[in-house]
N, C-alpha and C positions, 0 to 999 in steps of 0.2 A: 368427339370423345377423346383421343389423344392430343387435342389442343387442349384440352380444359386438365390432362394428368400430367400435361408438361406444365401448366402453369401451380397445379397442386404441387409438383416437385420444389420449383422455384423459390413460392411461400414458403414451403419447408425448409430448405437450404437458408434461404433471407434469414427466416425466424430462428435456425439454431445460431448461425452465426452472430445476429444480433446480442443473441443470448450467452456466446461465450466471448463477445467482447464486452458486453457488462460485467460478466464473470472477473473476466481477466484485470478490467479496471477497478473496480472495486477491492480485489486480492491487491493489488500495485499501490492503490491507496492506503489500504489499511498496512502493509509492510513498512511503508512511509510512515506513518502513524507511529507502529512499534517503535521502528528506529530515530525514530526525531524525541520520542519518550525513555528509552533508555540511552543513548548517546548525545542529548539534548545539552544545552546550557546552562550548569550550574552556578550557584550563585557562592562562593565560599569569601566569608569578610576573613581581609588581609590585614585589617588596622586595629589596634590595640592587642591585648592577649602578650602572652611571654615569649620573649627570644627563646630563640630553637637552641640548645645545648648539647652537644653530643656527649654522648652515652658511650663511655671507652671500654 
């Protein structure tokens, strides 16, 4: 009887932790995600268009 609630305990423990490091990586992933879409590589064309003139 208390071999079979220590191993009910176990499961339990295994399974939350499994489950907050899916958590954790999927939150990790998707912040990557955000930041590689607003901090990303834009593309801005340098060739043709008018010299820059300052404005006194």
């Amino acid at each position: 009887m208390r071999t079979k609630a220590i191993l009910i305990a176990v499961a339990a423990m295994l399974g939350a932790a499994s489950a907050g490091a899916w958590f954790f990586i999927s939150e990790k992933q998707a912040a990557h995600e955000r930041r590689q879409k607003f901090f990303g590589k834009k593309d801005y064309p340098t060739s043709g268009g008018q010299k820059m003139k300052p404005e006194w």
